[in-house]
C-alpha positions as CSV (number, residue, x, y, z in Angstrom):
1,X,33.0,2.2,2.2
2,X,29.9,1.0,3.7
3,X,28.0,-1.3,2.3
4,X,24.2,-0.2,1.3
5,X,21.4,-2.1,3.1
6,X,17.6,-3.0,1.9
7,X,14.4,-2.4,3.6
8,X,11.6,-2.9,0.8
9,X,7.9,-4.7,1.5
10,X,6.4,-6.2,-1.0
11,X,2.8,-7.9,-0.7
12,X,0.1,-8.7,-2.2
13,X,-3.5,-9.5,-0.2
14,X,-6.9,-8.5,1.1
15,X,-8.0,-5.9,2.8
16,X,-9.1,-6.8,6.5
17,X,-10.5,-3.9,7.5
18,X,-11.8,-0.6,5.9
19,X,-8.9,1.8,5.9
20,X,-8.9,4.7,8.7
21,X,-8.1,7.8,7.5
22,X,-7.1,10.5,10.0
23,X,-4.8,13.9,9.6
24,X,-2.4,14.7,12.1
25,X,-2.1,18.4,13.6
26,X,-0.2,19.6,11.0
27,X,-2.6,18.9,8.4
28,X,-1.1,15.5,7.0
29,X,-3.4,12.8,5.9
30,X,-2.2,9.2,7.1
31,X,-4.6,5.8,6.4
32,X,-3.9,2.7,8.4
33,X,-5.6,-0.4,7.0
34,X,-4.6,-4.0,7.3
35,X,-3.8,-6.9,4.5
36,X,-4.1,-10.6,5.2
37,X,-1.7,-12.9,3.1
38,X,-1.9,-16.5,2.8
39,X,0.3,-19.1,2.3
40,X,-0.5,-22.9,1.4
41,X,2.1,-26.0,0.9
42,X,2.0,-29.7,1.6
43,X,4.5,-31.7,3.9
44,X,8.0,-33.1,2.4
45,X,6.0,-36.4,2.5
46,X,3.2,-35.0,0.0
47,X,0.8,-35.4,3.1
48,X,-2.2,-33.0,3.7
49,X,-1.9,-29.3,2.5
50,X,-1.3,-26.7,4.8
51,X,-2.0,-23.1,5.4
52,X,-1.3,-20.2,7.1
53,X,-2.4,-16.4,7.3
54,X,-0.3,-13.1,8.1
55,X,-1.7,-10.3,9.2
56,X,0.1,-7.1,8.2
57,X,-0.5,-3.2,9.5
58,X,-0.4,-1.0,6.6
59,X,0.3,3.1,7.1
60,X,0.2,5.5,4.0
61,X,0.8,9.1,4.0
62,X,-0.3,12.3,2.3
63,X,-1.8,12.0,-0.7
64,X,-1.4,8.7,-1.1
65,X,-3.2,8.2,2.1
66,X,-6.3,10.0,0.9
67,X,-6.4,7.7,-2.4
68,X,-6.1,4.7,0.1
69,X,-8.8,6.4,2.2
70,X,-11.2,7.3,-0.9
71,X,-10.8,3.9,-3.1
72,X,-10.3,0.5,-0.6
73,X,-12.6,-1.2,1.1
74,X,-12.4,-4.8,3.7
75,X,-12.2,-7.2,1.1
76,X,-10.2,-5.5,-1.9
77,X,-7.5,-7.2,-3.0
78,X,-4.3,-4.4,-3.4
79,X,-0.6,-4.8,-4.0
80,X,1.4,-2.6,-1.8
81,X,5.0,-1.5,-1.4
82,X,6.9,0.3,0.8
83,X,9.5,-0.6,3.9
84,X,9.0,-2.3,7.0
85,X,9.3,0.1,10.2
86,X,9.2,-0.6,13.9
87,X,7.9,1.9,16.4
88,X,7.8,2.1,20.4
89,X,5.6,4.0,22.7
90,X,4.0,3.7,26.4
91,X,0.7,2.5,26.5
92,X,-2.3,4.3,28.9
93,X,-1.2,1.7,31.4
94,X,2.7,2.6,31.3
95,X,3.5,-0.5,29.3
96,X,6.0,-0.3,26.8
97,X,4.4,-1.3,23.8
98,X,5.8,-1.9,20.2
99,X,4.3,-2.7,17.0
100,X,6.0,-2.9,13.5
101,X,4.5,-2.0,10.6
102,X,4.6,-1.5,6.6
103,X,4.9,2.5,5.2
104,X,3.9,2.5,1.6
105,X,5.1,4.4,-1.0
106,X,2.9,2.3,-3.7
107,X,-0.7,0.7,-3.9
108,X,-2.7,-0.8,-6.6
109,X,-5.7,-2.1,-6.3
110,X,-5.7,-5.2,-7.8
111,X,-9.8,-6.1,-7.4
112,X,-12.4,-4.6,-6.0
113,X,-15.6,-6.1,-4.1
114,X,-17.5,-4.2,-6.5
115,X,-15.7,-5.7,-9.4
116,X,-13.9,-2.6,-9.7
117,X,-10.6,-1.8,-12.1
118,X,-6.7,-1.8,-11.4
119,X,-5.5,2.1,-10.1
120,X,-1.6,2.7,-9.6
121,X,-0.9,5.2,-7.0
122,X,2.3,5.3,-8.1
123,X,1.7,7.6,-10.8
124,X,0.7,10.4,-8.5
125,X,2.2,12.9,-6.6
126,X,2.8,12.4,-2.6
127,X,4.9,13.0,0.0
128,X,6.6,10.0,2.3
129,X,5.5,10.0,5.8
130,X,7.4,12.5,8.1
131,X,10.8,11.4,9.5
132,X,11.7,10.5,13.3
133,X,12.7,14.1,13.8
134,X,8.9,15.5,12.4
135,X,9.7,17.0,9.1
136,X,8.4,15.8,6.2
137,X,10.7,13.9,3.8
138,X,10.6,15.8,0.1
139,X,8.1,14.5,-2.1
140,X,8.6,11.5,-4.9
141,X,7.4,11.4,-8.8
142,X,7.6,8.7,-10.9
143,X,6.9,9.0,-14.5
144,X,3.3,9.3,-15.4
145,X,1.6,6.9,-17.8
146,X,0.2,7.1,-21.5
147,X,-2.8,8.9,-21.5
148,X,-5.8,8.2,-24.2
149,X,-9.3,9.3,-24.4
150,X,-12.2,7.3,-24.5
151,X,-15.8,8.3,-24.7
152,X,-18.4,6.9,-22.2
153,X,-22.0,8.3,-21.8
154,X,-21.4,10.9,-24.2
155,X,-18.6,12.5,-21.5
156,X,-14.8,12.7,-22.5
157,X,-13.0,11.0,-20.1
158,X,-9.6,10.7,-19.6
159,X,-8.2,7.5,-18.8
160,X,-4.5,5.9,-17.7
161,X,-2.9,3.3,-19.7
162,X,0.7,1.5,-18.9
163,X,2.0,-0.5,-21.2
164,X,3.3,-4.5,-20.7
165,X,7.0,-3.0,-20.5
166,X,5.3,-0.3,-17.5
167,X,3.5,-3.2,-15.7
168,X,5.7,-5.6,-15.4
169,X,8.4,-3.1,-13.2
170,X,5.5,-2.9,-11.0
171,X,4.5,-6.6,-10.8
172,X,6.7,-8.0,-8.3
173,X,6.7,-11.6,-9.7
């Protein structure tokens, strides 16, 4: 029996650029966007602190490429979570190029510029990006939140709740 491997991403970070939302000929919404993460420690000796920055690529499909394309801007700060993939290709100049890159299957925004609240992605609908051999994989539902009404500016509006049990499968700390 083979033993079962492990390809799961998860970061938290801010957005470095406005996400780029595109469809390909088929129809499919995909949003590439990038997410800066930062890391900070001092020397064994206690010296000076010490940082340094990764810059990730981010790809989302379907649907939960248009909420991606619809609700983050540069600056937001978003958990994401999904599986590292690599991909090669010739460039324009006949190179061979390669770039690796994170395919989501979660987002929430954590903060906005605007000051903006938390939205789970996860509680929607979408389909995973297509496989290598171009058909779409099926799509994935997780279970949706508690819902309760609230009243603002005289309109009913219905709002998502999770509760502490909820959050903290999504928290990845």
């Amino acid at each position: 029996m083979a033993v079962p491997s492990l390809n799961k991403v998860q970061l938290i970070g801010n957005l470095t650029r406005d996400p780029n939302l595109r469809y390909t000929a088929k129809n499919t919404a995909v949003c590439t966007f990038g997410i800066a993460t930062n890391r900070t420690w001092s020397g064994a000796d206690g010296g000076e602190k010490q940082e340094s920055v990764e810059f990730h690529n981010i790809v989302a499909w379907s649907k939960l490429a248009d909420i991606c394309g619809q609700i983050l801007h540069k600056g937001d700060k978003a958990y994401v979570e999904g599986r590292l993939q690599t991909r090669d290709w010739k460039g324009e100049d006949g190179s061979d190029r390669r770039t690796t890159e994170i395919v989501i299957d979660n987002m929430i925004l954590l903060r906005s510029r605007s000051g903006g609240g938390e939205y789970n992605a996860s509680d929607d609908d979408y389909a995973k990006g297509p496989s290598d051999d171009g058909a779409s994989k099926p799509a994935q539902k997780k279970a949706s939140s508690k819902k309760k009404k609230t009243q603002n500016d005289d309109d009913d509006q219905v709002m998502e709740s999770s509760s502490a049990e909820d959050i903290a499968d999504d928290v990845p700390f």
